[in-house]
C-alpha positions, -999 to +999 in steps of 0.1 A: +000+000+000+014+037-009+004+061+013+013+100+006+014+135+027-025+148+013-010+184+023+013+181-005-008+177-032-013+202-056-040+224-069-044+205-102-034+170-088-066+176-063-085+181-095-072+153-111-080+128-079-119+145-076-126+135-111-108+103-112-136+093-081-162+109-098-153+085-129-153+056-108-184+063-088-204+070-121-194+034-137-200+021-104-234+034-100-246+030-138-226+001-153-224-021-124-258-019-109-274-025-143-261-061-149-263-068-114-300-057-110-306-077-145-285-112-122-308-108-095-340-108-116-327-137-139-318-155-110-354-152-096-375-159-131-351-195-131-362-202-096-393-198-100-403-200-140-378-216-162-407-242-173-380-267-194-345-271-206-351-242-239-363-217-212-337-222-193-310-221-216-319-188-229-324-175-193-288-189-187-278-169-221-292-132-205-274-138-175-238-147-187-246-115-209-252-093-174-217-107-160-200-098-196-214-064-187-206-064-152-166-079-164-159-048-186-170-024-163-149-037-139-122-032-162-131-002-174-124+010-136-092-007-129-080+009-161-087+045-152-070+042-117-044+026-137-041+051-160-045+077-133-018+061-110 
């Protein structure tokens, strides 16, 4: 872990760090709640309706598309801290 005097840090530098969370927090909040949210329901419709094998399959299908969704967001964060760093 790096850890650094936050007296030091400069004007521009503070700007820098601000938007770099406000990046992170927006993906957070719009591209990882969306798949998530999307899981949760596709989780509940095969617990409760998936009716045979075809059904179930394509319910199968929309969720590994939510964590493809929630994968790139994911990397879409580490590579602006990353970047930022």
């Amino acid at each position: 872990m790096q850890l650094f005097d936050v007296t030091s840090v400069t004007a521009h530098e503070h700007e820098r760090l601000k938007q770099l969370i406000q990046d992170v927090a927006f993906v957070a909040s719009h591209e990882l709640r969306q798949p998530a949210s999307s899981l949760k329901g596709l989780i509940e419709l095969i617990k409760t309706q998936a009716a045979d094998l075809r059904e179930l399959s394509e319910l199968i299908e929309m969720a590994k598309e939510s964590v493809d969704k929630t994968d790139a967001a994911i990397n879409q964060i580490v590579k602006r801290l990353t970047r930022q760093i």
